[in-house]
N, CA, C and O atoms as CSV, one atom per row, in Angstrom:
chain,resi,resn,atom,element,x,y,z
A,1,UNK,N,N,-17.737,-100.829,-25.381
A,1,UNK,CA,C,-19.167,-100.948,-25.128
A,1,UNK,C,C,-19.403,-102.062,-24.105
A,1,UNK,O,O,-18.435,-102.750,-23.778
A,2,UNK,N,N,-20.498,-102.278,-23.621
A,2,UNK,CA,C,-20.960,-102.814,-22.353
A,2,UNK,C,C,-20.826,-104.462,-22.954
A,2,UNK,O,O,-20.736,-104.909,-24.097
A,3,UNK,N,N,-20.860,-105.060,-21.701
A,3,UNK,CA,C,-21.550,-106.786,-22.661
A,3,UNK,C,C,-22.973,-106.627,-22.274
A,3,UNK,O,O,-23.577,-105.960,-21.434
A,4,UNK,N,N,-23.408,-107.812,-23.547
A,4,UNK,CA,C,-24.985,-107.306,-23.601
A,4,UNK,C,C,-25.214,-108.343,-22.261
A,4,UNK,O,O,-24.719,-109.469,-22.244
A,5,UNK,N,N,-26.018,-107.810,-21.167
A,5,UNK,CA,C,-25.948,-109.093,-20.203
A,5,UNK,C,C,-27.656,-109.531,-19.993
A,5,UNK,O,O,-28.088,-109.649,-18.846
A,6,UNK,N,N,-28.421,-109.721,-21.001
A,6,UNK,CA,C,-29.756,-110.370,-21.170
A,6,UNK,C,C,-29.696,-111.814,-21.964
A,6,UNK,O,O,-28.823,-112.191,-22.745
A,7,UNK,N,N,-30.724,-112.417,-21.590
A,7,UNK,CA,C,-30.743,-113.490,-22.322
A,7,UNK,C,C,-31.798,-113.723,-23.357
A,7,UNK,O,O,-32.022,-114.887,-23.689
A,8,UNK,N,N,-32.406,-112.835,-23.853
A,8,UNK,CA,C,-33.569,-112.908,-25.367
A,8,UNK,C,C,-33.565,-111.404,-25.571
A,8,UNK,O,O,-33.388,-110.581,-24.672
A,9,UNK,N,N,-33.746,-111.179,-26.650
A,9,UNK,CA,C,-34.349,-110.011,-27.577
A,9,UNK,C,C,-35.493,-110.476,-27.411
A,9,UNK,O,O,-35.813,-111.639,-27.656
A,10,UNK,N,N,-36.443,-109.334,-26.842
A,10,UNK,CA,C,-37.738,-109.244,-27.952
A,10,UNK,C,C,-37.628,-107.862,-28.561
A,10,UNK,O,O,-36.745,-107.065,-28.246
A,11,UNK,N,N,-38.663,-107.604,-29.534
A,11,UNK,CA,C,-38.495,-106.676,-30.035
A,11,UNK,C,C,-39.546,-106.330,-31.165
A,11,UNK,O,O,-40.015,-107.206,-31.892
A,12,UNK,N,N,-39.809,-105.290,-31.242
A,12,UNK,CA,C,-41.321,-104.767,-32.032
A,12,UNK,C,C,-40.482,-104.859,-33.607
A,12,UNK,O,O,-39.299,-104.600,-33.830
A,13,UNK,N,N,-41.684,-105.380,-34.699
A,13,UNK,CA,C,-41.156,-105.138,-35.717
A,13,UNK,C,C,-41.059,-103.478,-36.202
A,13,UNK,O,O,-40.064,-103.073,-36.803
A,14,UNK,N,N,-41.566,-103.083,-36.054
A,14,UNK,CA,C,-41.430,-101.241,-36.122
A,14,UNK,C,C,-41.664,-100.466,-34.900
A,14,UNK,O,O,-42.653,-100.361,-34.175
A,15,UNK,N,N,-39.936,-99.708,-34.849
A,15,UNK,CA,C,-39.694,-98.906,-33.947
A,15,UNK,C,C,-39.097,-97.732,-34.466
A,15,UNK,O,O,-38.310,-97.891,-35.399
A,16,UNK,N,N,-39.271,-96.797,-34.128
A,16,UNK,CA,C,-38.900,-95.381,-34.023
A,16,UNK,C,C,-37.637,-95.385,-34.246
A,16,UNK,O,O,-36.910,-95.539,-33.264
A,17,UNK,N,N,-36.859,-95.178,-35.922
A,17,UNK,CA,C,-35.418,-95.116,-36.233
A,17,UNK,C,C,-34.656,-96.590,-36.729
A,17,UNK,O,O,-33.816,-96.608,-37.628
A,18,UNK,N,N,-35.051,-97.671,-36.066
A,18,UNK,CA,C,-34.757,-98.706,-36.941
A,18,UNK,C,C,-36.071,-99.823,-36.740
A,18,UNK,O,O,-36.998,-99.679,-35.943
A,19,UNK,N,N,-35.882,-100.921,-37.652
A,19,UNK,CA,C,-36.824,-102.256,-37.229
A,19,UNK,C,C,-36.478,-103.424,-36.489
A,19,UNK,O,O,-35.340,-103.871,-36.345
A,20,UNK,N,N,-37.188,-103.732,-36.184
A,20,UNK,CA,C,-36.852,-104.920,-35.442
A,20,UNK,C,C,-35.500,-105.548,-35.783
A,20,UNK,O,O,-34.458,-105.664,-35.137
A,21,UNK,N,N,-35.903,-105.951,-37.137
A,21,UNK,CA,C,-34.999,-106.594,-37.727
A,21,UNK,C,C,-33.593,-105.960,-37.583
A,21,UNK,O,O,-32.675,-106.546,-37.009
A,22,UNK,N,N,-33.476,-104.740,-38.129
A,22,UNK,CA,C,-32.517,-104.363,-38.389
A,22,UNK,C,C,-31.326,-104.224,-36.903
A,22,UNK,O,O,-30.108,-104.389,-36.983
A,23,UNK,N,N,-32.255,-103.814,-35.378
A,23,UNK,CA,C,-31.832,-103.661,-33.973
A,23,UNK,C,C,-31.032,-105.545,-33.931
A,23,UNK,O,O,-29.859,-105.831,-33.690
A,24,UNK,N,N,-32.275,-106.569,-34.281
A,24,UNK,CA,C,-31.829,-107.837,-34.129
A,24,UNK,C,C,-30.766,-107.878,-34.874
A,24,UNK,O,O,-29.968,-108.507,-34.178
A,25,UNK,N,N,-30.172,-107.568,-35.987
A,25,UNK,CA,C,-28.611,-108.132,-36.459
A,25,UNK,C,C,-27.050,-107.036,-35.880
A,25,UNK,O,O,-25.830,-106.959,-36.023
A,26,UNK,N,N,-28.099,-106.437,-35.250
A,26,UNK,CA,C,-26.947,-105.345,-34.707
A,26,UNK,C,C,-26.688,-106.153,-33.807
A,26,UNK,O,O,-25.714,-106.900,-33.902
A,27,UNK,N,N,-27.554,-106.166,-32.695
A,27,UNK,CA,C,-26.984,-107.123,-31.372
A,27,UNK,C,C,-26.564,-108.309,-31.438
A,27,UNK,O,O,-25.650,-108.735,-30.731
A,28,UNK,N,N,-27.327,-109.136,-32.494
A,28,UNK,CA,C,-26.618,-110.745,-32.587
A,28,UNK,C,C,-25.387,-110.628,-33.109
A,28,UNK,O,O,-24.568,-111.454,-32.706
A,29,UNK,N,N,-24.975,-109.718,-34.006
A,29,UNK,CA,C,-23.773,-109.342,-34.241
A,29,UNK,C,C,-22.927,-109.827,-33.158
A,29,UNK,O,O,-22.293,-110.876,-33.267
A,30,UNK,N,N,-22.897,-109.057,-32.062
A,30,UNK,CA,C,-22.486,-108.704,-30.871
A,30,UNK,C,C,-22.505,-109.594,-29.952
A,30,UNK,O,O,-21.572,-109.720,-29.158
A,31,UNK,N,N,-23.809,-110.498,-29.930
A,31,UNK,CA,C,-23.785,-111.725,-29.228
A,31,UNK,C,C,-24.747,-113.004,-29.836
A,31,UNK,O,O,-25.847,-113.519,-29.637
A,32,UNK,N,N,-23.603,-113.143,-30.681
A,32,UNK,CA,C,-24.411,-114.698,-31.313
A,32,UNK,C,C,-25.475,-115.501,-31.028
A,32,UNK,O,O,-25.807,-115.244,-29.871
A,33,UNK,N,N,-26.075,-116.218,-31.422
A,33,UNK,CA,C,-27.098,-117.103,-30.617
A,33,UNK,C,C,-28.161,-116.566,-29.586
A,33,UNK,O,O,-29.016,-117.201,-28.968
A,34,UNK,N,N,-27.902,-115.359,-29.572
A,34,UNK,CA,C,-28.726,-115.031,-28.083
A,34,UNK,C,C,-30.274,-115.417,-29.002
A,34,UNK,O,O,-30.259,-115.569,-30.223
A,35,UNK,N,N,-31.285,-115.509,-28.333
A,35,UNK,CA,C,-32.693,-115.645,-28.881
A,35,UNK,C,C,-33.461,-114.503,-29.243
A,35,UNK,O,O,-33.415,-113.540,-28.477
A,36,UNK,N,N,-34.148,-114.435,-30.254
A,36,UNK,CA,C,-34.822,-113.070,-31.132
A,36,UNK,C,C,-36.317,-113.625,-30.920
A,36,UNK,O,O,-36.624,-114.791,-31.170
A,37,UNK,N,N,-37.116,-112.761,-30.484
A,37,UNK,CA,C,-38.374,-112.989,-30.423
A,37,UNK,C,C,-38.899,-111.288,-31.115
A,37,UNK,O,O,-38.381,-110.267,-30.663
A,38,UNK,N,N,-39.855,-111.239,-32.112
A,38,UNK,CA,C,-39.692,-110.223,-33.045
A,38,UNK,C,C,-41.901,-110.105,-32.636
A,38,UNK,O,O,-42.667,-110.970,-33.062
A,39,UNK,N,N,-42.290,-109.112,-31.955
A,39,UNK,CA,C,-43.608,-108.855,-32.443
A,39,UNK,C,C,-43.979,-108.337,-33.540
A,39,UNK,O,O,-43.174,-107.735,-34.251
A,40,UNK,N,N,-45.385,-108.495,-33.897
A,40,UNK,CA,C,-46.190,-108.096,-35.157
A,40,UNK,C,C,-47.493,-108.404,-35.511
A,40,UNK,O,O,-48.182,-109.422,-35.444
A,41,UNK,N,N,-47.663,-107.243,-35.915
A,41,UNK,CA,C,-49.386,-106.778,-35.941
A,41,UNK,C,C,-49.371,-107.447,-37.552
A,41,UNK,O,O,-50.457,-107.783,-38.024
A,42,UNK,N,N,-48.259,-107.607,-38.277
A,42,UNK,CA,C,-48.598,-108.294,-39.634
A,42,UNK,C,C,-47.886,-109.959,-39.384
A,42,UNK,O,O,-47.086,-110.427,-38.573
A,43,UNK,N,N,-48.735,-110.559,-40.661
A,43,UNK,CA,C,-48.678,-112.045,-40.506
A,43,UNK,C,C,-46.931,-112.364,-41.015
A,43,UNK,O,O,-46.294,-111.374,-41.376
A,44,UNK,N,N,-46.446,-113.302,-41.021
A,44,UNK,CA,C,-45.451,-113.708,-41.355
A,44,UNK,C,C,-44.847,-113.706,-42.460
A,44,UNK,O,O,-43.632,-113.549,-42.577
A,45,UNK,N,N,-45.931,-113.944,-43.711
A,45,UNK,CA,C,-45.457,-114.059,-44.939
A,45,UNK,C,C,-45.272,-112.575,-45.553
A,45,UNK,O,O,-44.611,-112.302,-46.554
A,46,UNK,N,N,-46.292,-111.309,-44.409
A,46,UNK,CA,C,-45.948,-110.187,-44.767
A,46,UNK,C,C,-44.737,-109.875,-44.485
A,46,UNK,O,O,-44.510,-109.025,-45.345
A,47,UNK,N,N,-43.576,-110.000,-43.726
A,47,UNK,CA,C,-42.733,-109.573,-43.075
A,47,UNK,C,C,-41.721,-109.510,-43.773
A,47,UNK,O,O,-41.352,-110.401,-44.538
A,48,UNK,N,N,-41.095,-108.322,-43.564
A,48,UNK,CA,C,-39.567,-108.347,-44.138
A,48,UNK,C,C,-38.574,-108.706,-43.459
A,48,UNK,O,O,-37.788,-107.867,-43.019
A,49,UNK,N,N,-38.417,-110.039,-43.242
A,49,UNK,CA,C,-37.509,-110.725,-42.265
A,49,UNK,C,C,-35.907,-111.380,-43.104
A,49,UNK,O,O,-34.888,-111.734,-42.511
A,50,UNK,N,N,-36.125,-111.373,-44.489
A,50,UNK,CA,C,-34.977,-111.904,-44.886
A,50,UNK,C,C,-33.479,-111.343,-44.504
A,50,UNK,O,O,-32.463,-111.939,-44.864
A,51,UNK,N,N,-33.461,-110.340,-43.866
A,51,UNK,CA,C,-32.567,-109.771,-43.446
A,51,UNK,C,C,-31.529,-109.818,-42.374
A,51,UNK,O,O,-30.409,-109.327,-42.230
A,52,UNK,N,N,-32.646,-110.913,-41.380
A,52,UNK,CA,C,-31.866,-111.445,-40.322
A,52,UNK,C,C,-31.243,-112.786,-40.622
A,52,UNK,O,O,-31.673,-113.818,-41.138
A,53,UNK,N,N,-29.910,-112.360,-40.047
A,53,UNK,CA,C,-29.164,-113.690,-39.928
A,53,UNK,C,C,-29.281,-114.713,-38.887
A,53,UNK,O,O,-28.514,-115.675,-38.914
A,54,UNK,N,N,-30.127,-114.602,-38.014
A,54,UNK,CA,C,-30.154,-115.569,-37.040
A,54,UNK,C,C,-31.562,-115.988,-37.253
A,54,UNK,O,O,-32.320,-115.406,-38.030
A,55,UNK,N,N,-31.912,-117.106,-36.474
A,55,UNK,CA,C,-33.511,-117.376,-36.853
A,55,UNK,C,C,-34.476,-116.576,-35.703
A,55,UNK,O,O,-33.956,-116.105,-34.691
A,56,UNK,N,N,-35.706,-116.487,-35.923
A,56,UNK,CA,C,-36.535,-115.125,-35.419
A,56,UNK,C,C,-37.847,-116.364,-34.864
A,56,UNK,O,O,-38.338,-117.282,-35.521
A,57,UNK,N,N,-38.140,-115.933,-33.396
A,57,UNK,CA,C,-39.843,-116.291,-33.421
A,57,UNK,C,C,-40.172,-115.208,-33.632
A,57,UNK,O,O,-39.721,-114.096,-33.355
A,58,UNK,N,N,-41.515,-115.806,-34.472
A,58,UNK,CA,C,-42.172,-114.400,-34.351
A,58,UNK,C,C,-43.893,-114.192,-33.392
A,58,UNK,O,O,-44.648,-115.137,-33.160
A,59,UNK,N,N,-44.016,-113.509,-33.202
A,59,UNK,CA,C,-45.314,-112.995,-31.909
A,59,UNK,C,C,-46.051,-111.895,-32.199
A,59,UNK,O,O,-45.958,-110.684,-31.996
A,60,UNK,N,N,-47.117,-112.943,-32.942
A,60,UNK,CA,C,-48.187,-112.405,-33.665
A,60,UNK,C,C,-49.136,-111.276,-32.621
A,60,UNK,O,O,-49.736,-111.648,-31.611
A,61,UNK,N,N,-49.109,-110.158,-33.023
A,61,UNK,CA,C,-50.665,-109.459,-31.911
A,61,UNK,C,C,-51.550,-109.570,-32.455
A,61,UNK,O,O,-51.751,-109.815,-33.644
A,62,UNK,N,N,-52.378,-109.350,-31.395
A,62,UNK,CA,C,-52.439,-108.651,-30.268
A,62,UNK,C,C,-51.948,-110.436,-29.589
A,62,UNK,O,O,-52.018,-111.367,-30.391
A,63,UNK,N,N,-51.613,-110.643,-28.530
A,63,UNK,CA,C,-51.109,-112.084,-27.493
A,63,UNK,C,C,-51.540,-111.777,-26.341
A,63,UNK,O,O,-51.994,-110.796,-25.751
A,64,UNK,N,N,-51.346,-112.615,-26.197
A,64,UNK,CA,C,-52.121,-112.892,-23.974
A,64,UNK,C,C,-50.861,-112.905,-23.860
A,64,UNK,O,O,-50.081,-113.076,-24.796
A,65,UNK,N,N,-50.360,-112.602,-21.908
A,65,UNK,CA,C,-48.992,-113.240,-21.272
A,65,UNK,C,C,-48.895,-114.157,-21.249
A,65,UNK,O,O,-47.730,-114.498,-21.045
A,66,UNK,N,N,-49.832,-115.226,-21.403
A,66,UNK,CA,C,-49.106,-116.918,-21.351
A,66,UNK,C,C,-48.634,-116.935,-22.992
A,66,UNK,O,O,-47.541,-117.427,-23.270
A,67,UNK,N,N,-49.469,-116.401,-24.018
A,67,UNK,CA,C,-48.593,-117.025,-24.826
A,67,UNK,C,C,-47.201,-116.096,-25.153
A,67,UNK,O,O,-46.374,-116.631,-25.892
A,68,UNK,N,N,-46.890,-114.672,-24.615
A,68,UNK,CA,C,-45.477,-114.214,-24.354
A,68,UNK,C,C,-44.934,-115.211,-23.265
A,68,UNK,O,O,-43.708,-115.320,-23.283
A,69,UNK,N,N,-45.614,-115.984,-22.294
A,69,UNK,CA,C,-44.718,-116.368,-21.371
A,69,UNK,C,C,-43.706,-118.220,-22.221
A,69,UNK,O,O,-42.632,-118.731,-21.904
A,70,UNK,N,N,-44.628,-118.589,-23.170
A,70,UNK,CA,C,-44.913,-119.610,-23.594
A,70,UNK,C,C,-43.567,-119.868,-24.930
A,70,UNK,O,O,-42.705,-120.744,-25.002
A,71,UNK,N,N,-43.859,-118.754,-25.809
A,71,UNK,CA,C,-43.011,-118.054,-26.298
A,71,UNK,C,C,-41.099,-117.844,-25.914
A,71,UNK,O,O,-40.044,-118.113,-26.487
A,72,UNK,N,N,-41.520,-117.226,-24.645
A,72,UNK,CA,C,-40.334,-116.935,-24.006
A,72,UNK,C,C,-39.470,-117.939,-23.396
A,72,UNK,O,O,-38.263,-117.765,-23.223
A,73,UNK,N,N,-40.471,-119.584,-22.893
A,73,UNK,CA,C,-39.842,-120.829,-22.691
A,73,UNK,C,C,-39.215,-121.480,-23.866
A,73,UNK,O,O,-38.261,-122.249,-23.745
A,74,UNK,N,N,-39.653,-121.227,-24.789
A,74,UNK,CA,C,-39.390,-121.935,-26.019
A,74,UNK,C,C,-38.357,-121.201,-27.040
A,74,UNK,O,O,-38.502,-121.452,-28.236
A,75,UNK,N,N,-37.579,-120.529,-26.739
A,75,UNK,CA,C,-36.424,-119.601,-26.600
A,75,UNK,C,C,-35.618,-120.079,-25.847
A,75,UNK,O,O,-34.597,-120.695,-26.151
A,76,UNK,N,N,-36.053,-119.810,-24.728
A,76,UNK,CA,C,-34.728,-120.133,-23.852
A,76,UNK,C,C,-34.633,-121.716,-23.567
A,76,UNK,O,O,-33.844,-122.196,-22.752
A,77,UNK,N,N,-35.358,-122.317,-24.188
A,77,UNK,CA,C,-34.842,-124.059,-23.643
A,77,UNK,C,C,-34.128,-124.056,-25.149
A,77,UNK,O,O,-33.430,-125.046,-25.368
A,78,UNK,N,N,-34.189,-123.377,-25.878
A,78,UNK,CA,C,-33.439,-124.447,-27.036
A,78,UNK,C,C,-31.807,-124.300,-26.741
A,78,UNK,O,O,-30.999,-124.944,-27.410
């Protein structure tokens, strides 16, 4: 298989065949550490996030592009 050559996940919490979550431990699998940024129309404490092994922002909707852009700095500087 390919190397994954991006530097963040984002990713909808519900997609067509798997969830967010579930796409995020496939790939971190694959490439450790990379950064998970997870959208959602539900709040946090709704979320079924215990599943990921890496830590997740999460990106509440509906968002403006600054705060995806804002988001997306604060990912990649850590």
């Amino acid at each position: 298989m390919r190397e994954l050559d991006f530097d963040v996940l984002v990713l909808d919490m519900s997609m067509p065949g798997k969830s967010g979550v579930e796409l995020a431990n496939l790939l971190t699998a694959r490439r450790p550490g990379i950064p998970v940024i997870i959208m959602s129309g539900y709040t946090e404490e709704t979320l079924e996030v215990r599943g990921l092994k890496d830590p997740i922002v999460l990106l509440q909707k509906p968002f403006t592009p600054r705060e995806l852009r804002r988001r997306l700095r604060e990912v990649l500087d850590r």
